[in-house]
C-alpha positions as CSV (number, residue, x, y, z in Angstrom):
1,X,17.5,-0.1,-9.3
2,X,13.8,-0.2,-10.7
3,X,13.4,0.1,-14.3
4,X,10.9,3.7,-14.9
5,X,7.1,3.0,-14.8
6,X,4.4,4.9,-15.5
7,X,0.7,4.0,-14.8
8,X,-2.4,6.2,-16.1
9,X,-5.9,5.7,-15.0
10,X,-8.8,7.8,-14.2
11,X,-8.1,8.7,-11.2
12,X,-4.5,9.6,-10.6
13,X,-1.3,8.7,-12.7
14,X,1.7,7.1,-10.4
15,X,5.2,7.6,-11.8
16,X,8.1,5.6,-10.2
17,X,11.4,6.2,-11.1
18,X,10.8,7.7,-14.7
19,X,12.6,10.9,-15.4
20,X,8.9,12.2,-17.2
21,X,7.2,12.5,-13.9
22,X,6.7,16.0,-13.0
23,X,7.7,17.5,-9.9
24,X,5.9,16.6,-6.6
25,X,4.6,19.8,-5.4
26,X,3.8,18.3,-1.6
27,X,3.7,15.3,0.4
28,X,0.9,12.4,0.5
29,X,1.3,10.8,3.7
30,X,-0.3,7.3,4.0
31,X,-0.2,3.9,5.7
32,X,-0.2,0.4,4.8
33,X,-0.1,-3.1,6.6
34,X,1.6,-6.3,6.0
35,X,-1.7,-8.2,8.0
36,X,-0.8,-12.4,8.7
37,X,-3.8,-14.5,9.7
38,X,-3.2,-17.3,12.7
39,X,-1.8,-19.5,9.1
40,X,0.8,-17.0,8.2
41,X,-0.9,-15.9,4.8
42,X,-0.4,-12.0,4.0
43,X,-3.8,-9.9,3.4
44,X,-3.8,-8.6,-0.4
45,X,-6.6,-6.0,-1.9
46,X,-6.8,-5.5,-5.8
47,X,-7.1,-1.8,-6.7
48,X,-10.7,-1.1,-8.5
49,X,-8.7,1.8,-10.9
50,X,-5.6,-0.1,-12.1
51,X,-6.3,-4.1,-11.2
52,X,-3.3,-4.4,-9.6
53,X,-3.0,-6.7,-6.2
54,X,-1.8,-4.4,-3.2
55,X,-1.7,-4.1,0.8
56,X,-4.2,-2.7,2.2
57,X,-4.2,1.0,3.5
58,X,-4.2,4.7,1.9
59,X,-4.4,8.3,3.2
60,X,-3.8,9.8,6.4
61,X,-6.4,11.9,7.3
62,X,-5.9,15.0,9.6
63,X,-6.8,14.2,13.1
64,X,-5.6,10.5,13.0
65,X,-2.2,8.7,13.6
66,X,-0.1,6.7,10.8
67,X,-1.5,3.2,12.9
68,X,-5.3,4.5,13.2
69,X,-5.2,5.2,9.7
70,X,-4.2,1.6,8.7
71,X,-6.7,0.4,11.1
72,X,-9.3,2.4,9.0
73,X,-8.0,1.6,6.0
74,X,-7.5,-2.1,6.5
75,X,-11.1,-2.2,7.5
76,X,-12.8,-0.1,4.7
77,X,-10.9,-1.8,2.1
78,X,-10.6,-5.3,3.1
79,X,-13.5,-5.7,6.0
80,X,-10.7,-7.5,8.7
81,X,-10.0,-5.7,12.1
82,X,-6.2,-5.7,12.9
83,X,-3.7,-5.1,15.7
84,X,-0.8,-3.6,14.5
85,X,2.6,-4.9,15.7
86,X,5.4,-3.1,14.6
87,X,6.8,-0.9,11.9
88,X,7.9,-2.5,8.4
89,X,9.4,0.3,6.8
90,X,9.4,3.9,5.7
91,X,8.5,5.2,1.9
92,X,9.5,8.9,0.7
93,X,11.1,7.9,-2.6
94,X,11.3,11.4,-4.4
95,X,10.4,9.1,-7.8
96,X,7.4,7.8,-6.4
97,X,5.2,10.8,-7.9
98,X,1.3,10.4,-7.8
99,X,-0.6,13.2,-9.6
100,X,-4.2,13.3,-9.2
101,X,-5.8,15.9,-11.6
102,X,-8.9,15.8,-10.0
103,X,-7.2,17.5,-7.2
104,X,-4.5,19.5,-9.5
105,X,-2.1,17.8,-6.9
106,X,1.0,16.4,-7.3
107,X,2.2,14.2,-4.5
108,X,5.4,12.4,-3.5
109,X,4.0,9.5,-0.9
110,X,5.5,9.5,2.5
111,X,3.8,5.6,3.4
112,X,4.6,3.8,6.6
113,X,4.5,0.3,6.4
114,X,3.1,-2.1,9.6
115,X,3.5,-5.1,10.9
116,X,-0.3,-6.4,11.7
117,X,-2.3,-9.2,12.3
118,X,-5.8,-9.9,12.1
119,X,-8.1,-9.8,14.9
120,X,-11.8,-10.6,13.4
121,X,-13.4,-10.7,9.9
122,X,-13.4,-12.3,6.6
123,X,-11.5,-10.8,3.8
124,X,-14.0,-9.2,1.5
125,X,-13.7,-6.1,-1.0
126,X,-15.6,-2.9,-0.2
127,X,-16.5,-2.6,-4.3
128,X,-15.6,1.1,-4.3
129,X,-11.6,1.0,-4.0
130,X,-10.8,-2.5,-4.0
131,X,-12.5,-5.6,-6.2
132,X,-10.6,-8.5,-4.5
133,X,-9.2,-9.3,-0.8
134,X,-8.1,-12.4,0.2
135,X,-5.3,-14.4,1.7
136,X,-2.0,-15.7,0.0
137,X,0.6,-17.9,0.9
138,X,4.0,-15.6,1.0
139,X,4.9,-17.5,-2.1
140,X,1.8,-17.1,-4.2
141,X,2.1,-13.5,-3.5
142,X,5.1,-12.7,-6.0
143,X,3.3,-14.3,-8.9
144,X,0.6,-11.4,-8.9
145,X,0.6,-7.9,-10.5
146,X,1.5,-5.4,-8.4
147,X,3.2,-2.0,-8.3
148,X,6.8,-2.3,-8.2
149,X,6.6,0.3,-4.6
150,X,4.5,-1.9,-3.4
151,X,6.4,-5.2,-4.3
152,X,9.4,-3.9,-2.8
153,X,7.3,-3.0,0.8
154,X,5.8,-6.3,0.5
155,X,9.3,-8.4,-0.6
156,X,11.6,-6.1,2.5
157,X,8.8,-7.3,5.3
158,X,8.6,-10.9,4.1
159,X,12.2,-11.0,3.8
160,X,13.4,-9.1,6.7
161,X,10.5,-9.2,9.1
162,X,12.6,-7.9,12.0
163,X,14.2,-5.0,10.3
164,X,12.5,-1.7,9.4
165,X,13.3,-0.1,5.6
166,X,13.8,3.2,5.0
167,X,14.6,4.6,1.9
């Protein structure tokens, strides 16, 4: 089980598994790719609002599918083109709670996870979302900071490749 966590910043404040988070009010659909280069090293972006080291993807905007949207995404944020291969796994944790005040919103994310792998471009941040992208070696990926959601998408396709998670 995940120990509580709470994270503040200016845009939104993401609770995960912590018996203060309000209520999610509605659903926050979103995808996110696990992209390999032709050396086997796993895509990374580093969040511009709370530094920490994520895969690439976000929101699912009306009028696309779950894979076009990680196609978008991946691009925007990390400037590669991808192919997606398959399906890593399925997020709707009720105690993943992101509110966004901005929006007076509070969302519980439904994420699909992909399989991808990159087709053209050099990993570089768009500056807006994301300050980083670049390229780790499996390994050198669980030394960095990252959201304990995302660790556990990122650790369940690494370590189970051919099995899609649900939870």
């Amino acid at each position: 089980m995940s120990r509580p966590l709470t994270i503040r910043y200016m845009a939104r404040t993401e609770y995960f598994h912590d018996f203060a988070a309000p209520e999610a009010q509605e659903l926050l659909p979103a995808a996110f790719a696990v992209v390999r280069n032709s050396l086997g090293r796993i895509l990374l972006v580093r969040r511009a609002d709370d530094g920490y080291w994520e895969l690439p993807g976000g929101r699912i905007e009306v009028g696309e599918s779950a894979s076009t949207a990680v196609i978008r995404e991946v691009g925007e944020e990390a400037g590669v083109a991808i192919r997606v291969t398959g399906v890593a796994g399925v997020y709707s944790d009720p105690a993943h709670v992101l509110v966004y005040p901005q929006e007076e919103a509070i969302y519980q994310q439904f994420a699909v996870c992909f399989h991808a792998v990159s087709t053209a471009g050099d990993a570089q941040p768009d500056d807006q979302e994301t300050t980083a992208a670049a390229w780790f070696e499996p390994e050198q990926a669980a030394e960095l900071s990252m959201h304990p959601a995302m660790r556990q998408r990122l650790t369940h396709a690494l370590t189970e490749p051919h099995q899609a998670h649900f939870d």
